[in-house]
N, C-alpha and C positions, 0 to 999 in steps of 0.2 A: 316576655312581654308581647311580641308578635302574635302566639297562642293567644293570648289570651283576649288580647284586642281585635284580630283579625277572623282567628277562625273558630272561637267557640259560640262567637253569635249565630253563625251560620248552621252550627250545627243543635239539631232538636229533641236530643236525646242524653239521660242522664249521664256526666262527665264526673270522675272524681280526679281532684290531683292531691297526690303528695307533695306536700310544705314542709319547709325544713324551721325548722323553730330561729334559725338562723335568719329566714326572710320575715318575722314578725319584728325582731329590731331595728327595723328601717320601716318608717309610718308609707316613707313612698310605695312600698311594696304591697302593704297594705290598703293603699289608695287606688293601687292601679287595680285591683277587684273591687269595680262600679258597682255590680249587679252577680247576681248569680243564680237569675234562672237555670235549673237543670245540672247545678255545679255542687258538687262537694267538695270538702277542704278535710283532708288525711292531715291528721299529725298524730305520729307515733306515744305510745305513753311514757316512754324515756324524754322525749321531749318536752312533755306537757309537764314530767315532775318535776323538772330543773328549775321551772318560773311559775306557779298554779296559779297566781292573782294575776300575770299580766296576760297569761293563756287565755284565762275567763272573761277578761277584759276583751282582747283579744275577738275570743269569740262570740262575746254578746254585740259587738260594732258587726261583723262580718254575716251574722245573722239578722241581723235588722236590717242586712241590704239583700235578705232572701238567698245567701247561703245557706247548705245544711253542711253541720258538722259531723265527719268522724273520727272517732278513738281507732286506730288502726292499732294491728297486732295485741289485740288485747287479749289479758292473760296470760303474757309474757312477760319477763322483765320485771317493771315497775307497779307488775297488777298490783289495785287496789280497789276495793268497792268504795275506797274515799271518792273517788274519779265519779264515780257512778252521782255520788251525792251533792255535792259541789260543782259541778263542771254544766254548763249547759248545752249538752250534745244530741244530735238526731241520731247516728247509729254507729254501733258497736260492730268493730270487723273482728271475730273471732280467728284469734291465729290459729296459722296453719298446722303448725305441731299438733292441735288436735284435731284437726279435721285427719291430717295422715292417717293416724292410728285410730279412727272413731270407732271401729268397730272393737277396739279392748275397753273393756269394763270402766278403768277409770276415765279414760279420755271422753269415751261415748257419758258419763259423768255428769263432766266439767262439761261439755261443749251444750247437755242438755238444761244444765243449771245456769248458762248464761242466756240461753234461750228463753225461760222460764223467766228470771228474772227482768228481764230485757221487755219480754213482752208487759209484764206489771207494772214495768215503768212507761210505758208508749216507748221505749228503745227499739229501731229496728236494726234486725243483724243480718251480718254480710258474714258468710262461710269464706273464708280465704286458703286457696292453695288446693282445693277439688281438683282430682283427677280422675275418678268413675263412674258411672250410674253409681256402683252400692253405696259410695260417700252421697249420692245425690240422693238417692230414695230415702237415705237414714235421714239425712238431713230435711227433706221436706215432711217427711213424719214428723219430725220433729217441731216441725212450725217455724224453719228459718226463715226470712224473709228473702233473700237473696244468695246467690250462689256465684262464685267467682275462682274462674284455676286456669292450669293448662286446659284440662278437658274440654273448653272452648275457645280458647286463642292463647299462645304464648304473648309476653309482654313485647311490644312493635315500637318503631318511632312512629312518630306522629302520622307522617307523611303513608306510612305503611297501613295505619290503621282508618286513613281517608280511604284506601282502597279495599281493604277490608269490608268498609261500611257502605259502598259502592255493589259490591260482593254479595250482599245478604237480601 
């Protein structure tokens, strides 16, 4: 709650957090994200398949206060293109398992057919779990919209990544 109220006003650059579907069953939880300028809301797609109406629900409230929504790890798990069709989200984080391997045949594939697709629908995607130039180069070839891994910061607590952004 602190995060949320205290320091992400102050900060002016895109934020994402992972929500556990566990914090959608409480409306308070839900209340205390006022606004969300610069803020994305992660939920994973094992999460989203357990409750799909009250996710969507969910997410059309959380978007009318200028959140943007992502389907994290997607194409894992509980892939579905139902997700795609149903659901009202801003961007698709392509999991990592294919970014690892992008450069064998089938992964380099799948991660260019959710790109394709993604872009047809105004989806934008987030490459997750990069850790080279060659994964970088493939992937802006490719037209991904963002890129995200170790190759630019391992995951930090909060307090770590204020000085981080102090840093750059």
């Amino acid at each position: 709650k602190k995060l949320i109220e205290v320091y992400l006003p102050k900060i002016n650059i895109p934020i994402s957090l992972n929500v556990s579907a566990i914090s959608f069953k409480d409306e308070e939880h839900i209340n205390m994200l006022k606004e969300g300028k610069n803020l994305t809301i992660e939920l994973t797609e094992r999460e989203i398949a357990k409750n799909k109406a009250k996710v969507n629900q969910i997410f059309n409230k959380l978007r009318k206060s200028g959140f943007k929504i992502a389907v994290d790890d997607f194409g894992s798990g509980y892939a579905s293109f139902a997700y795609i069709k149903w659901l009202n989200f801003d961007v698709l984080k392509i999991d990592m398992e294919y970014i690892k391997n992008i450069t064998s045949p089938k992964d380099f594939a799948i991660v260019k057919t959710i790109i394709t697709l993604a872009k047809q629908l105004n989806i934008k995607t987030i490459a997750e779990g990069v850790e080279n130039e060659k994964q970088i180069k493939i992937l802006k070839n490719l037209g991904c919209d963002a890129i995200q891994g170790f190759y630019f910061a391992k995951p930090m607590p909060f307090e770590e990544f204020i000085e981080f952004l102090k840093g750059r």
